[in-house]
C-alpha positions as CSV (number, residue, x, y, z in Angstrom):
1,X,-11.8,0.9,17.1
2,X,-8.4,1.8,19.4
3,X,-6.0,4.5,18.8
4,X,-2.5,2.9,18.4
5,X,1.2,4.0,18.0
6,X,2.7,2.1,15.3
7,X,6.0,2.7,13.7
8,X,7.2,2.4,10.0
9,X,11.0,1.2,10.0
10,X,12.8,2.4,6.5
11,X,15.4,-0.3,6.8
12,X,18.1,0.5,4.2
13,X,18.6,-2.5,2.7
14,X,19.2,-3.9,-1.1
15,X,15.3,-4.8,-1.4
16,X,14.5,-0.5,-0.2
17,X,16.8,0.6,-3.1
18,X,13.6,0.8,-5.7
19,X,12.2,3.2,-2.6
20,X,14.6,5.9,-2.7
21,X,15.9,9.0,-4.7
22,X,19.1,10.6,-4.4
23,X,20.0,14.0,-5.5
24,X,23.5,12.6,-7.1
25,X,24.3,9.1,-6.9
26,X,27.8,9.8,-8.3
27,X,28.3,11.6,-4.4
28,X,25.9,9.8,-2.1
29,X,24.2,6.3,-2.7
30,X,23.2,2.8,-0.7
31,X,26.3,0.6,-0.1
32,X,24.5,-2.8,0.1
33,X,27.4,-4.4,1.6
34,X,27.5,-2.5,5.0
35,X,23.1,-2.1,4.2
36,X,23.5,1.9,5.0
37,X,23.7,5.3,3.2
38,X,26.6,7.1,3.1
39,X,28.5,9.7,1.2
40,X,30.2,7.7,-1.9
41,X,34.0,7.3,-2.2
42,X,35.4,10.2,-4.6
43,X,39.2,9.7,-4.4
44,X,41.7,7.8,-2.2
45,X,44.3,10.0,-0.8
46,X,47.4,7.8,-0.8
47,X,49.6,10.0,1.8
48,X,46.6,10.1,4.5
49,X,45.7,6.3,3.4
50,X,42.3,7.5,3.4
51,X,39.2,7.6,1.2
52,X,37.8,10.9,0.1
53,X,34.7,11.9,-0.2
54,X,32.2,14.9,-1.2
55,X,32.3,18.4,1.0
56,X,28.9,19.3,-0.8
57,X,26.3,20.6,1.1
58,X,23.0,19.9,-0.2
59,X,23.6,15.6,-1.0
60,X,20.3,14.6,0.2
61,X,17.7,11.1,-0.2
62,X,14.2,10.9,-0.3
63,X,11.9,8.0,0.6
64,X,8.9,6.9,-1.4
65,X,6.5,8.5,0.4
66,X,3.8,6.6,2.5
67,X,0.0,7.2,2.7
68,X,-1.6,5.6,5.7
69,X,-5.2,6.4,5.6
70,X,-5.8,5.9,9.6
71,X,-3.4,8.3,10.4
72,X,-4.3,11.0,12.9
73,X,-1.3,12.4,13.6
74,X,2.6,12.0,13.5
75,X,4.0,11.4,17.0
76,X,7.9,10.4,16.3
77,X,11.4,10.4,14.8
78,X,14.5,8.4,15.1
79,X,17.4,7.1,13.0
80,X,20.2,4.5,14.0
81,X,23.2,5.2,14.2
82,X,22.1,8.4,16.8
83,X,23.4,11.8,16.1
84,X,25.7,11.4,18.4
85,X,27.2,8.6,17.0
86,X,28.3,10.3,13.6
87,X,32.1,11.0,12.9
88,X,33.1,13.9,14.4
89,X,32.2,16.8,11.2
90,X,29.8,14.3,9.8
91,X,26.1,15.6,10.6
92,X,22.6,14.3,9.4
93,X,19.8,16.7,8.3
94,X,16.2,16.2,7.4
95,X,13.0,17.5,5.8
96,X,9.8,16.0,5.8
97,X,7.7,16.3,2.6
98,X,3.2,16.4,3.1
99,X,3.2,15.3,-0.4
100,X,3.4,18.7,-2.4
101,X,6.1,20.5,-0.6
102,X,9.4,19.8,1.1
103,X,8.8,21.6,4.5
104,X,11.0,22.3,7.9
105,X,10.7,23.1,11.2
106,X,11.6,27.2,11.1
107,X,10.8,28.1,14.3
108,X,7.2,28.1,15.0
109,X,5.7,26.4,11.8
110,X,6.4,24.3,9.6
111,X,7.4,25.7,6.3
112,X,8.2,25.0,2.6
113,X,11.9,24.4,2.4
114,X,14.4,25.9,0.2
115,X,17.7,23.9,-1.0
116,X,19.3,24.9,2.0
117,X,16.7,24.4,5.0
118,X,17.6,21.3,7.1
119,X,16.7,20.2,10.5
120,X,18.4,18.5,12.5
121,X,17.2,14.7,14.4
122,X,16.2,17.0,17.3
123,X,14.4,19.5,16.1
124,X,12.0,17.0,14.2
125,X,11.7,14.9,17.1
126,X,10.8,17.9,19.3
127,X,8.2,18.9,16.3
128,X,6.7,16.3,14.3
129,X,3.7,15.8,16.2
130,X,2.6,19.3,14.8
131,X,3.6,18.2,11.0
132,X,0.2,18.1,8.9
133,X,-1.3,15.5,9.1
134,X,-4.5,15.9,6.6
135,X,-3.6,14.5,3.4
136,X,-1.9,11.4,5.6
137,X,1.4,11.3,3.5
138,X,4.5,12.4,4.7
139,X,8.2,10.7,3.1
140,X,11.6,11.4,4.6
141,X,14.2,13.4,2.8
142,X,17.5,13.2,4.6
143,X,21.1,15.3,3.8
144,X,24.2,13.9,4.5
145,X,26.7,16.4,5.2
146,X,30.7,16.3,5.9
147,X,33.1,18.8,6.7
148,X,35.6,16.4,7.1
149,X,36.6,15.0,3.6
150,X,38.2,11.7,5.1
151,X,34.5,11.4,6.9
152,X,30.8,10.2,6.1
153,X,27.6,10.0,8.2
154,X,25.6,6.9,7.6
155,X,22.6,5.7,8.1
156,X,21.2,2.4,8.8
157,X,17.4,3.0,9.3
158,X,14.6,6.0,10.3
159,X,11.5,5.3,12.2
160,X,8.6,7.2,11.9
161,X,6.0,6.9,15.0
162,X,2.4,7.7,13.9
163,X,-1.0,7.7,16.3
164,X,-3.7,5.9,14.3
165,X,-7.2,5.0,14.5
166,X,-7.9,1.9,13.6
167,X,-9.8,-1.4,14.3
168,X,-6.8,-4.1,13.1
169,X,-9.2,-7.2,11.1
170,X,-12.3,-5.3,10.1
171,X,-9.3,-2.7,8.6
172,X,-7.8,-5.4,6.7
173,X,-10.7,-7.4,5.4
174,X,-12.7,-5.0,5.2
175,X,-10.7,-1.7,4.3
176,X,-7.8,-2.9,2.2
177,X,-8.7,-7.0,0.5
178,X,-12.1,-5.8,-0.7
179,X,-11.5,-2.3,-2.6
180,X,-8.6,-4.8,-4.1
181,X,-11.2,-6.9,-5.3
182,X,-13.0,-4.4,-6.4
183,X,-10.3,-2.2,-8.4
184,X,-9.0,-5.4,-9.8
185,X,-11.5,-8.0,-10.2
186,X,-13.7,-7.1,-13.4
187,X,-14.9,-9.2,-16.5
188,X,-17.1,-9.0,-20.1
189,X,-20.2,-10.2,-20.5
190,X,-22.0,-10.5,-24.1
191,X,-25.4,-10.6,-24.9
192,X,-27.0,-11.1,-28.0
193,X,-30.5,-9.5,-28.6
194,X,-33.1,-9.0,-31.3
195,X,-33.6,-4.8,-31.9
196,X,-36.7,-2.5,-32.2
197,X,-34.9,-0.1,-34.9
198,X,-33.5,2.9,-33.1
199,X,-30.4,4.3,-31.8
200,X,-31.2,3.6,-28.5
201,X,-31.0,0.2,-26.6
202,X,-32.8,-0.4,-23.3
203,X,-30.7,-2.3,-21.6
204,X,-32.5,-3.8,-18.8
205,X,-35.4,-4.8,-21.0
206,X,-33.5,-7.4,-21.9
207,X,-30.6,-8.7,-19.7
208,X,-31.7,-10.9,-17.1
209,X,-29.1,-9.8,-13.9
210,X,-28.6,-6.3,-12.5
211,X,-25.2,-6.1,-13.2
212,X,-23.1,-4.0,-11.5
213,X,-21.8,-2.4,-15.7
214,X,-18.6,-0.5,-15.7
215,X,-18.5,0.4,-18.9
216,X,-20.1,-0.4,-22.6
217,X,-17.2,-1.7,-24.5
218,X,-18.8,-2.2,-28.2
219,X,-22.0,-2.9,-29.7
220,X,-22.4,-4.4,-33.1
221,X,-24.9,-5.0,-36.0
222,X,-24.5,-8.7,-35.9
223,X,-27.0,-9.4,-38.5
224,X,-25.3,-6.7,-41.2
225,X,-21.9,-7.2,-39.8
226,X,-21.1,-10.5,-38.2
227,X,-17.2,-10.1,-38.3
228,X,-18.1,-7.3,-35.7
229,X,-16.0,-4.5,-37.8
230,X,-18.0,-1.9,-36.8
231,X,-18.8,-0.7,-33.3
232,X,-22.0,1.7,-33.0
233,X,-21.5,2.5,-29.4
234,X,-21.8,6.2,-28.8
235,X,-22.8,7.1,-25.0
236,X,-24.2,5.0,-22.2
237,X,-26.4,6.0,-19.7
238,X,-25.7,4.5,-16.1
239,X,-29.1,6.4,-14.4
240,X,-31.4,4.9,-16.8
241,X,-29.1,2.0,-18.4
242,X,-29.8,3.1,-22.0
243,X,-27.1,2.9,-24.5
244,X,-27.0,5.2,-27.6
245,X,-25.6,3.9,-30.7
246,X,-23.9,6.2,-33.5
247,X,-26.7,5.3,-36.3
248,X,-30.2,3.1,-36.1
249,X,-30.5,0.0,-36.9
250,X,-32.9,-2.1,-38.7
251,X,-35.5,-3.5,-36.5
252,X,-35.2,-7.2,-36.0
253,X,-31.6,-7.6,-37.0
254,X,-30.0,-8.9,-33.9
255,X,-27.5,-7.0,-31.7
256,X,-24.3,-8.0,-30.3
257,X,-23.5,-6.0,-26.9
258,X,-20.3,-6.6,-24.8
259,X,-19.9,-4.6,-21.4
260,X,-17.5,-4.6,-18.2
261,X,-19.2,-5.8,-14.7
262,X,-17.6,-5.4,-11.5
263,X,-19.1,-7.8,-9.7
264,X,-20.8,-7.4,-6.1
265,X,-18.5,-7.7,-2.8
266,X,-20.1,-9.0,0.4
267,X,-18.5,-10.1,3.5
268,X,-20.3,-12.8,5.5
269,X,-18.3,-12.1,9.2
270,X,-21.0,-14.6,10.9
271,X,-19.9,-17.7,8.7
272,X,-23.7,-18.3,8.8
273,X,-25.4,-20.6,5.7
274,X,-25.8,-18.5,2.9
275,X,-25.9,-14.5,2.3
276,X,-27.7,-12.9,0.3
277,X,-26.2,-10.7,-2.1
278,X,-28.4,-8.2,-4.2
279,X,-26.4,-8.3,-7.3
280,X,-25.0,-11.7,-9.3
281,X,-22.0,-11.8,-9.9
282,X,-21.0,-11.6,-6.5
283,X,-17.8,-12.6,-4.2
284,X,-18.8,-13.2,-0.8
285,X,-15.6,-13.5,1.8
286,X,-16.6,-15.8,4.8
287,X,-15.3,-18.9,7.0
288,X,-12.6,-16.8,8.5
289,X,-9.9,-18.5,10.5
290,X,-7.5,-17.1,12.8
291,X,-3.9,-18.1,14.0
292,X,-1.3,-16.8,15.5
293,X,0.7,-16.6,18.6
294,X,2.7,-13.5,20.9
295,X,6.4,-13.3,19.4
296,X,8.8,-11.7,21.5
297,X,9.9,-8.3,19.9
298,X,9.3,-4.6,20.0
299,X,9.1,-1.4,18.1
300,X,11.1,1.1,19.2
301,X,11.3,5.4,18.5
302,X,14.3,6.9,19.7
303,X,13.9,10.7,20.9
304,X,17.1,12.1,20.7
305,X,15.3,15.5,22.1
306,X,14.3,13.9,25.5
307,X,16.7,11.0,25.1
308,X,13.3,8.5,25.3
309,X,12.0,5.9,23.4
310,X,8.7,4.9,22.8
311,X,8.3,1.4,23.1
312,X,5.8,-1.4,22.0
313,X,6.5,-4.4,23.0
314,X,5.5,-8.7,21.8
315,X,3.1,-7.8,18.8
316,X,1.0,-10.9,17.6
317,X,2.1,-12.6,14.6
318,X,-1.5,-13.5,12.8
319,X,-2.4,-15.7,9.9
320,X,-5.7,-15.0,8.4
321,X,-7.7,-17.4,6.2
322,X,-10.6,-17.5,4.9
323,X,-12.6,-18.8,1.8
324,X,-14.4,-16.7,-1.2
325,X,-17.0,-18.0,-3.0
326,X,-18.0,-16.9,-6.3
327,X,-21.3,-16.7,-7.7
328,X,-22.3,-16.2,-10.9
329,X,-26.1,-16.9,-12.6
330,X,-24.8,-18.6,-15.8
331,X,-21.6,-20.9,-16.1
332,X,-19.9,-18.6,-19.3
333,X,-20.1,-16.0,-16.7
334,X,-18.4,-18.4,-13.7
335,X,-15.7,-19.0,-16.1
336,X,-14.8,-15.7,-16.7
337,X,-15.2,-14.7,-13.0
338,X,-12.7,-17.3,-12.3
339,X,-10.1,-16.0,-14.9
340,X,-10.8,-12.6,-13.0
341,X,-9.6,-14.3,-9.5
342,X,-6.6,-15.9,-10.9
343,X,-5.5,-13.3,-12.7
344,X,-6.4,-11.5,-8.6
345,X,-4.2,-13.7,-7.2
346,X,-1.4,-14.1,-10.1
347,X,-0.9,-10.0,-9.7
348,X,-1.3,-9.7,-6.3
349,X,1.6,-11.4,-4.2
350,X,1.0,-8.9,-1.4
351,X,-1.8,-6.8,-0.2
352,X,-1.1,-3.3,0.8
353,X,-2.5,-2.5,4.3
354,X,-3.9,0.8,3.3
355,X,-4.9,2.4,6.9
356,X,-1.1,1.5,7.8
357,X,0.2,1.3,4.2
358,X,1.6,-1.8,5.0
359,X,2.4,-5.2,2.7
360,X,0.9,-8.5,3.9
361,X,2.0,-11.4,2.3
362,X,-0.5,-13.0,0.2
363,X,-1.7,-16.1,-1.2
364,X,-4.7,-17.6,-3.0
365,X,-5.1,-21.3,-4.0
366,X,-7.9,-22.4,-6.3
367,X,-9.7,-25.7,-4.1
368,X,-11.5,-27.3,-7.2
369,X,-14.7,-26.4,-5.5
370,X,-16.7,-25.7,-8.9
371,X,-20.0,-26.2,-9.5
372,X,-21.0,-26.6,-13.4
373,X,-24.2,-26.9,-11.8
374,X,-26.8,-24.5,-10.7
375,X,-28.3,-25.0,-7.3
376,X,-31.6,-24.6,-6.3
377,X,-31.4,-21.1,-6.4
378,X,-30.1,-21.2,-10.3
379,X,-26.5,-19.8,-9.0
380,X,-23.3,-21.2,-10.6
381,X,-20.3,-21.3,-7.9
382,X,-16.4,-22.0,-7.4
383,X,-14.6,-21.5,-4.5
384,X,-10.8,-20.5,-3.3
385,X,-9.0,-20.2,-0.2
386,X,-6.9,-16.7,0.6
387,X,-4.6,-16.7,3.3
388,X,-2.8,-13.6,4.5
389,X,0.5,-14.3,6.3
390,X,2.8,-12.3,8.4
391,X,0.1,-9.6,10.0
392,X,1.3,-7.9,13.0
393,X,-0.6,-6.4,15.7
394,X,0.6,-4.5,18.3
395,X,-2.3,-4.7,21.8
396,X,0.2,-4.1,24.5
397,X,0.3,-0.5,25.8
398,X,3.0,2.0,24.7
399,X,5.8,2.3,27.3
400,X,8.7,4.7,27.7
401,X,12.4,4.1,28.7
402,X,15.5,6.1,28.5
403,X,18.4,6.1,25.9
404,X,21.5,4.1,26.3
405,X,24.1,6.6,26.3
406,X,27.6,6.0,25.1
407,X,30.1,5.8,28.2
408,X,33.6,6.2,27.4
409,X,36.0,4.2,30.5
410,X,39.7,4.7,30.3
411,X,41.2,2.5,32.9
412,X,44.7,3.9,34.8
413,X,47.0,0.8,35.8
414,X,48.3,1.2,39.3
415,X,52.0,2.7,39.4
416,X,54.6,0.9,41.5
């Protein structure tokens, strides 16, 4: 595991619109055409053949927040066009917001913000590397301000520089694609059983795979009520897998239980034969395939503070494959594994990166490599192959290099 600086660009396109609030869109808003933000047009003054826009103060728009879990600490700031760029009376502000509070720089810490307490691009860029950092989330809220009604600031993008922790595949794989699985993939099993006469059911006495069981959805009295009107389910158990139904029921009338199983996750990273997976159902990720090449490129910070920019350059543009294999002990219970994955795959178009909180393009297609027939070892098995497209990684050292400043020339013609 590496420590790396890696930026987030807020680019402020049409496709970021859903990712931003503004405090009056009748005043400030995203002009898709020019892709900035900008004061809105409130008037056109015919004698100046100008357009007019707000004086108010406070105009401001927040970012969706974002949430990287292998953040350590923030390390950067920078928006394009530069400060210095703005219309002259036109100025940019900025708070930065930990998740509960709106907070700026006051001086020597950083503290909740009222309406009126901006910063300016310097300040934060001077600061940010002391903004907390221990809940990891952090979104942008920026002010545009004129004092010039015939002027607006824009803004065509902020970058945020954070230091992170984080070991690039095993994060992906490992950190971000299973707990997807996991959160999403989940099915019902039924089981039909003959009872002893109480309210209580022993559930392992009588299934015949350690599931991993999410919840007890309904039990019925299939022998007294076969349309399965009334459910008797009342607790459940997890330590001791005993469910509790609401009244007894007569012993040897049979019993009609339905439950939620998450099924077991493994990860075979040596491609070897087979792995063994304590649990059926299981998903086991494995024949992983890398390619990718350097593409030219960098990431860039601007520091208007120390007028320097940290710079990453030629990240590696990865594609990731690899093939999960489901396994499941009986073929009803294949079946509805597979609807599990396709559904996975139907509702997942991209995988969020959560140590970067990052999208990955991502796609899944089903190879026709089912088994309706159990091996040797009485397993049940289909197969798919997930490709994740468009991964970045950044191994080439940080560098530094100054700001372009703007030079104004006025060149004086010779006089006779």
């Amino acid at each position: 595991m590496t420590t790396q600086k890696i930026a987030h660009c807020f680019e402020f396109t049409e496709e970021f619109r859903s990712k931003l609030t503004f405090s009056d869109s009748t005043k400030i808003f995203l002009d898709s055409a020019s892709n900035q933000i900008a004061l809105r047009k409130q008037s056109y003054d015919r004698s100046a053949g100008k357009d007019v826009y707000s004086l108010d103060a406070n105009l401001s728009v927040t970012i969706e927040a974002i949430n990287p879990l292998a953040l350590v600490a923030w390390a950067g700031i920078g928006s394009t066009p530069r400060p210095s760029l703005q219309p002259t009376g036109a100025t940019v502000g900025y708070k930065l917001n930990d998740g509960t509070d709106d907070r700026y720089w006051g001086g020597g810490s950083w503290s909740v913000a009222g309406l009126t307490d901006w910063n300016t691009e310097a300040v934060m860029a001077a600061n940010i590397a002391t903004f907390p950092a221990t809940s990891k989330t952090i979104s942008v809220v920026i002010n545009l301000v004129t004092t010039d009604k015939y002027e607006t600031p824009t803004l065509t993008s902020i970058d945020l520089l954070g230091q992170y922790n984080i070991s690039y595949l095993y994060s992906l794989i490992a950190g971000s694609f299973v707990p997807a699985l996991r959160s999403t993939v989940s099915f019902q099993v039924d089981y039909l059983i003959r009872h002893g006469g109480t309210n209580k059911i022993h559930l392992l006495d009588f299934v015949k795979s350690l599931y991993n069981i999410n919840t007890i959805d309904a039990v019925y009295d299939d022998t007294s009520d076969p349309t399965h009107v009334t459910n008797l389910y009342s607790a459940w158990d997890s330590t001791d897998s005993v469910i509790t139904l609401s009244s007894a029921v007569a012993r040897g009338n049979n019993i009609f239980i339905v439950f939620t199983v998450e099924p077991e996750v493994a990860i075979n990273w040596s491609s070897q034969d087979y792995t063994e997976t304590s649990r059926l159902p299981a998903i086991v990720l494995e024949s992983f395939d890398l390619a990718g090449n350097v593409v030219w490129g960098s990431q860039e910070v601007k520091n208007v503070g120390t007028n320097l920019a940290s710079v990453r350059r030629d990240p590696t543009r990865l594609q990731l494959a690899f093939t999960v294999q489901v396994i499941a002990e009986s073929n009803k219970s294949l079946f509805q594994m597979m609807d599990g994955m396709l559904s996975f795959a139907a509702n997942t178009p991209v995988l969020t990166w959560l140590d970067l909180d990052k999208e990955i393009t991502l796609t899944m297609i089903a190879e026709g490599a089912f088994s309706n027939r159990p091996n040797l070892k009485d397993r049940y098995t289909a197969g798919y192959n997930i490709t994740l497209s468009e991964v970045f990684l950044w191994f080439k050292p940080e560098t530094t290099k100054p700001l372009v400043q703007t030079v104004n020339l006025s060149l004086q013609m010779p006089t006779e």
